[in-house]
C-alpha positions in Angstrom: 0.0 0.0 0.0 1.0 3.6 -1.1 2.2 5.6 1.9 3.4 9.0 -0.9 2.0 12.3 0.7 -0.3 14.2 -1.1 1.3 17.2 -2.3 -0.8 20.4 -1.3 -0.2 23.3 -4.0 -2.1 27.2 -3.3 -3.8 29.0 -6.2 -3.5 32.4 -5.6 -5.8 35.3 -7.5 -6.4 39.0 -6.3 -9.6 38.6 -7.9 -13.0 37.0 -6.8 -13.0 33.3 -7.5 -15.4 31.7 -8.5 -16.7 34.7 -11.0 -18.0 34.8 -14.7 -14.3 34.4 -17.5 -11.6 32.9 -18.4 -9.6 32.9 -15.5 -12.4 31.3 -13.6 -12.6 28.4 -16.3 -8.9 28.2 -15.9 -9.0 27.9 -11.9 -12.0 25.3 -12.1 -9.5 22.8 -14.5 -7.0 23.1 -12.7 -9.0 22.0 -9.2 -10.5 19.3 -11.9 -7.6 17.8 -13.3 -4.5 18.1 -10.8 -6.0 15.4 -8.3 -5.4 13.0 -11.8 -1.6 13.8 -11.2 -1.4 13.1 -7.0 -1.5 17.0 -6.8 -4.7 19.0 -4.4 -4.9 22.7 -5.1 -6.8 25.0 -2.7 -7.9 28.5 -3.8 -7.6 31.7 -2.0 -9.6 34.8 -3.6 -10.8 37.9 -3.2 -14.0 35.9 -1.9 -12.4 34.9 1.4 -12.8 37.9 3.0 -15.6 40.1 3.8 -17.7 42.1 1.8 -16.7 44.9 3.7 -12.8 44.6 3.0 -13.8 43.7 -0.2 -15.3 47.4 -0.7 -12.3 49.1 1.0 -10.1 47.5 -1.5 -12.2 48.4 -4.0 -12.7 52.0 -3.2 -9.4 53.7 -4.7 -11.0 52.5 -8.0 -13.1 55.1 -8.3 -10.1 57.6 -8.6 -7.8 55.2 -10.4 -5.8 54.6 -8.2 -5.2 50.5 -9.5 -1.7 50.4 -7.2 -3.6 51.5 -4.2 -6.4 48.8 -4.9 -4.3 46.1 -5.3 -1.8 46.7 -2.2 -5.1 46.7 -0.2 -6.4 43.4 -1.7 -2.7 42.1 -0.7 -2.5 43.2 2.8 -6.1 41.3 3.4 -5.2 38.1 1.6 -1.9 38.3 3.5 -4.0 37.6 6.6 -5.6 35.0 5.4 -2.9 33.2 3.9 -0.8 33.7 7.1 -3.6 31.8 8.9 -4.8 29.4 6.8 -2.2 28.4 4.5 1.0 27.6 5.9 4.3 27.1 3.9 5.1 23.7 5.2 1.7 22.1 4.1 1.0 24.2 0.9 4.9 24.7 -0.7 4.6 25.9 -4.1 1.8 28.8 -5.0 0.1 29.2 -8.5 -0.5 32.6 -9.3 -2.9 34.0 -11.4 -2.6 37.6 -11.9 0.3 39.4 -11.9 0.3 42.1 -8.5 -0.8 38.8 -6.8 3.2 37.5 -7.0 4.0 39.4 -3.1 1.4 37.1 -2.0 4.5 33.9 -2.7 6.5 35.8 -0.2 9.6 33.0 0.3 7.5 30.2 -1.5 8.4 29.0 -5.1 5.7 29.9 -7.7 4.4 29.3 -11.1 3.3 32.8 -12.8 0.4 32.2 -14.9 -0.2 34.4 -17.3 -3.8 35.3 -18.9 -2.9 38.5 -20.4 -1.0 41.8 -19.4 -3.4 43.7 -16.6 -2.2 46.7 -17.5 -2.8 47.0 -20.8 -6.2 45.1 -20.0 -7.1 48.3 -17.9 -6.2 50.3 -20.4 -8.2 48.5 -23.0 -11.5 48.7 -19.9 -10.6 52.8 -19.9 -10.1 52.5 -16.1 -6.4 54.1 -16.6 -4.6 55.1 -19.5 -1.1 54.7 -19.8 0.7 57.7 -18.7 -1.4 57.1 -15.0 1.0 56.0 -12.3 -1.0 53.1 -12.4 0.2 51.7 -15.6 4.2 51.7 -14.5 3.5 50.1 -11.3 1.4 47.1 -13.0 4.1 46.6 -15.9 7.0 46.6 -13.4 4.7 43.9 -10.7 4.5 42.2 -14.5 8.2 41.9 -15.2 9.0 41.0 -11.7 6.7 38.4 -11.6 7.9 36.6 -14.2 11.4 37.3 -13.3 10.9 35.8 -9.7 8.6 33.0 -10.4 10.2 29.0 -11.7 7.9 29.5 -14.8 5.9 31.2 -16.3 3.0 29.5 -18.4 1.1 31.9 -21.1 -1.8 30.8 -22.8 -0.5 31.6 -26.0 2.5 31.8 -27.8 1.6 35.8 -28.5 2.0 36.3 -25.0 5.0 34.0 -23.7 6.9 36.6 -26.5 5.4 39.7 -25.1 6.5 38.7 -21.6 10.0 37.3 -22.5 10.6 40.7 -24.6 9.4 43.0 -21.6 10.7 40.6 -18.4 14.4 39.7 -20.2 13.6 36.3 -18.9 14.6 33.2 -20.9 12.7 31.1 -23.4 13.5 28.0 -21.4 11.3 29.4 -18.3 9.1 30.1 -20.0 5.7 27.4 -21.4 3.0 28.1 -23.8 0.5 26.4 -23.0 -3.4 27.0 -24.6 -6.2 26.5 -22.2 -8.3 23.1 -22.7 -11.4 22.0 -22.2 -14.0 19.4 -20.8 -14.7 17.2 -24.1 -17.5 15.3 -22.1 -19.4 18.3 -21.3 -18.8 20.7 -23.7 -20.0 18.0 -26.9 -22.0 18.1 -30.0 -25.9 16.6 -30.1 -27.9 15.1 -32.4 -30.2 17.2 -34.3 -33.6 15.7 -32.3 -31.6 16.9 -28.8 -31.0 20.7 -30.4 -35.0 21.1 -31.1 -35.6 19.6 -27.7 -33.1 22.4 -26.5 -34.1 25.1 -28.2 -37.6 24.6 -27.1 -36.5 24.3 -23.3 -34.8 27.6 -23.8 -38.0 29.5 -26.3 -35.3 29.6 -29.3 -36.8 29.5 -33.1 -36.9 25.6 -34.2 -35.6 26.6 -37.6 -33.4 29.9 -36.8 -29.8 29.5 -37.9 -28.4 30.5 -34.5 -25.0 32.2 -33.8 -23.6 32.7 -30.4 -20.9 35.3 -29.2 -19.9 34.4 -26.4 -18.3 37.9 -24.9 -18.4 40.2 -22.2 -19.8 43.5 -23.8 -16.3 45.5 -24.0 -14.2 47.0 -27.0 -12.0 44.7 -27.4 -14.2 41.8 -27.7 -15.8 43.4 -30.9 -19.1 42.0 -30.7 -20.3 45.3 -32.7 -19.0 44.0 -35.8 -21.0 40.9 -35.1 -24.3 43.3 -35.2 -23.3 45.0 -37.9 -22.7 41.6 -40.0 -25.8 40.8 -39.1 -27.5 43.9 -40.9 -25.4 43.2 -43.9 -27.0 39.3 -44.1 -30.0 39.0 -46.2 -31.3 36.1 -44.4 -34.6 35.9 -42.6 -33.6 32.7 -40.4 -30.3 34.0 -39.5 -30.4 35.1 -35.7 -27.7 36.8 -33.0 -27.2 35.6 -29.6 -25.3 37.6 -27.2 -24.6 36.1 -23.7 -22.7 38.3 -21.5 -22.6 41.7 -20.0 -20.1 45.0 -19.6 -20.1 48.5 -20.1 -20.7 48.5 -24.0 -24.3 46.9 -23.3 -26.2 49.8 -23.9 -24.4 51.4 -26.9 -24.5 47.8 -28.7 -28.5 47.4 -28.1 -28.8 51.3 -29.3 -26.5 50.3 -32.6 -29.7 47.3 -32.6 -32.6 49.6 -32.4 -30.8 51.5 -35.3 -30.6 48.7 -37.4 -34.0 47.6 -36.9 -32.8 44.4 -35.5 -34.7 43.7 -32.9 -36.4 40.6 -33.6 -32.8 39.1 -34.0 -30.6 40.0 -31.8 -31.3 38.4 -28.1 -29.2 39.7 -25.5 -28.7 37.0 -22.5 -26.9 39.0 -20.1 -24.3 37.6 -18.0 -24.8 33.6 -18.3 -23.7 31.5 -15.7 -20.6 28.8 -17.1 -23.3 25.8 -16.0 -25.5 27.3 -18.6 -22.6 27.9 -21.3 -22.3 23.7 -22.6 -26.8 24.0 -23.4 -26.1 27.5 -25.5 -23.3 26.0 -27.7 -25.9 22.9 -27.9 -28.8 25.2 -29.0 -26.5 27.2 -31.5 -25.8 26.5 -35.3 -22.1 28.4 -35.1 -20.2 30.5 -32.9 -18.7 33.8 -33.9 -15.3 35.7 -31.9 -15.6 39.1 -33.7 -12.6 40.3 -31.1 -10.4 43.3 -32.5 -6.8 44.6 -31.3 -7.5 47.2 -28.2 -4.6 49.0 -26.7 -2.0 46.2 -26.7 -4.6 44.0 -25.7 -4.8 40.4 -28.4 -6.6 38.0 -27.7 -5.3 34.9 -26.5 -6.5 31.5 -26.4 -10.5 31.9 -26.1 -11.8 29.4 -24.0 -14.9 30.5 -25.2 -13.7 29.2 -28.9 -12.1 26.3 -27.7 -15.8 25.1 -25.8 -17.7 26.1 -29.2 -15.5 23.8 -31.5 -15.6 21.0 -28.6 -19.3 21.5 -29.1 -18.4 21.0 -33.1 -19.8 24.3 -34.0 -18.0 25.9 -36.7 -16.4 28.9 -35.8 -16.2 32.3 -37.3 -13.3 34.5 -35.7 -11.3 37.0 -36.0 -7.8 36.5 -37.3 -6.0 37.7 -34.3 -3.4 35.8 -31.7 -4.3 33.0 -30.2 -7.6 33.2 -32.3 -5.2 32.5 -35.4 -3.2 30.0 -33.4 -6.1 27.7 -32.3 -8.1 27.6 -35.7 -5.3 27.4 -38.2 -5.2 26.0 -41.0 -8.4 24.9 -41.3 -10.4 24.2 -38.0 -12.6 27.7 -38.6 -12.9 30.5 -40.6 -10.8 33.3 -39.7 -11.4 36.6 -41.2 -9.9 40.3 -41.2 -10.5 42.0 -37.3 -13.4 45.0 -37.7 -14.9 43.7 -40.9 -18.5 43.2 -40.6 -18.5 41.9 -44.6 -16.0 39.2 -44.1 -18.1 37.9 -41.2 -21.2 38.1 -43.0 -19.3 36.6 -46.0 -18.2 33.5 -43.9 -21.7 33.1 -42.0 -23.4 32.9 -45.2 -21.3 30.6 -46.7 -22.2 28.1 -43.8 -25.8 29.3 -44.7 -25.3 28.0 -48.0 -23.2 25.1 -48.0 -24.4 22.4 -45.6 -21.4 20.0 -46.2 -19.3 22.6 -45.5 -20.7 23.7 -42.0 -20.9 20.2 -41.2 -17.0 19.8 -42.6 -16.0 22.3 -40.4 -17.8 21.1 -37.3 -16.0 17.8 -37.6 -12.5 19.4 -38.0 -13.4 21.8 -34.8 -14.2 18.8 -32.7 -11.2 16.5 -33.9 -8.4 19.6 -33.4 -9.7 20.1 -29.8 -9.3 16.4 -29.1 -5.9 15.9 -30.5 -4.4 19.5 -29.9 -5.9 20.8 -26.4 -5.9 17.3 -24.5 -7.3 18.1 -20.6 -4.7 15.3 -19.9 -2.0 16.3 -22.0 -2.5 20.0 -19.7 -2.5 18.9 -16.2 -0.1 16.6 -17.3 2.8 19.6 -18.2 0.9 21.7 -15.2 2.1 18.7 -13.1 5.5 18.4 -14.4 6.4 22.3 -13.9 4.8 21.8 -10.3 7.1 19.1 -9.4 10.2 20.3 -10.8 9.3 23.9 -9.1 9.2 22.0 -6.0 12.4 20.1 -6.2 13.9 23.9 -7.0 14.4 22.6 -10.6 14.0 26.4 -13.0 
């Protein structure tokens, strides 16, 4: 009988966890598949402490004041890590944003990185780049991944923009795309999608598109409207599920394309609810655009929709390009509402085609973006961190 300790690992985020993204998705795979590999992650977050430290952290936001936010959110986390986590039991920290890297203090730790937060807050408009702000993220940025045993980037975009701004080495650095659940996020049979749509009150014979995407510029889901407009097709229909600050202006550019009888705004939608929309949807579209610096990376969002063998319609565009090339999607031209309507409709018209490319999204996602294959290097950099092994 087996007598190896379980090795205890801490994922750290100065975010809430759980919340609606990405990062969440990531953080909920990880506490999925590590176990597989003899390794038990624990999650400390925003979440574990009061709502009333969580608005005192909060409130140098409303002046910009991002550095001042941040150092707060450390010095309650501190606590509880202090309390609850002890070095001896939890030895090597994942981290998950970059000002969250203090947080290690003497422990060895994997940097994760989702995408630059700076340049993220300048792409959201909360602070531009000559505010104080800016410097102090890029530098937490560089010194993460200057401090950490790895760093892992979810695309290769990123692992250059970080080696280029840290000076760090390509050896320390993994690129490694997200994955996903293939046995929740799968395709059904026709009968099922009727079944679904009626559960949900969606048109039996509407060819539905889903866009995934919180409602900000960089996500472009205007061009998505706007393609719509251009498409000359009474079944064809928009789905939008998720929420942000460009909500209103997006359902004004609807009311002034007379769209309203196509264009369904969800709202923020719950990840449990995310596998039933792909199921319900005919394609899914990821209209994102350059913003500020800010690319986007490997969309979890995409990868879900082609596990679900939709086709997928997206912009060519980082880790957009990187996950449907050469021929597991359409990619067209960022901020070009005609070469999304121009792909859309050629699924429109060519069944075989649609069906083609739903068969090619499912198979890449299986061969390419393995769940195993992930914890499996997550694993490996864990264990070598731990035996001091950068």
């Amino acid at each position: 009988m087996s007598t190896k300790k379980k090795l205890k690992i801490l994922i750290i985020t100065i975010g809430k966890y759980p919340h609606i993204g990405g990062k969440s998705t990531h953080i909920d795979t990880l506490l999925r598949l590590l176990p597989n590999e003899g390794i038990y992650p624990e999650v400390l977050s925003l979440s574990a402490i009061s709502p009333l430290k969580q608005r005192i952290a909060y409130f140098p936001r409303t002046f910009r004041n991002l550095s001042l936010d941040f150092s707060l959110r450390r010095y309650f986390l501190k606590k509880e890590l202090n309390k609850k986590y002890p070095q001896s039991e939890y030895p090597v920290v994942l981290i998950q944003d970059s000002p969250a890297y203090l947080l290690a203090q003497n422990r060895p730790f994997i940097f994760t990185l989702h995408g630059s937060a700076c340049d993220e807050y300048v792409s959201q408009k909360t602070i531009t780049k000559a505010n104080k702000s800016y410097s102090i993220l890029l530098n937490e940025e560089k010194e993460a991944a200057q401090k950490a045993s790895f760093v892992i980037t979810v695309d290769s975009n990123l692992k250059k923009q970080i080696m280029e701004r840290s000076g760090i080495t390509e050896n320390k650095v993994v690129a490694l795309p997200n994955t996903v659940d293939t046995s929740v996020f799968s395709p059904v049979e026709d009968k099922d999608k009727r079944a679904i749509r009626k559960e949900l009150g969606l048109p039996k014979e509407a060819n539905i598109c889903l866009v995934l995407r919180r409602l900000v510029p960089k996500n472009g889901v205007k061009f998505a409207i706007e393609a719509l407009s251009l498409l000359n097709r009474p079944e064809a229909m928009l789905i939008i599920a998720g929420d942000g600050p460009e909500r209103t202006l997006l359902e004004d550019l609807v009311e002034k394309l007379n769209l309203k009888e196509k264009v369904c705004f969800l709202g923020s939608v719950e990840h449990s609810r995310v596998p039933q929309l792909l199921q319900a949807a005919d394609l899914s579209l990821v209209p994102s655009v350059p913003d500020f610096g800010v690319v986007e990376a490997t969309s979890i969002g995409a990868l879900e929709a082609m596990a679900s063998a939709l086709p997928v319609i997206a912009s060519d565009i980082g880790g957009l390009t990187e996950l449907l090339s050469p021929d597991a999607g359409i990619l067209v031209p960022p901020k070009d509402p005609k070469a999304i309507k121009d792909a859309w409709e050629s699924l429109l018209n060519d069944k075989e085609l649609a069906l083609e490319y739903s068969k090619r999204a499912r198979l890449k996602v299986e061969t390419d973006f393995s769940p195993q294959k992930w914890a499996k290097t997550y694993a490996n950099l864990i264990n070598l961190t731990l035996k001091g092994e950068d």
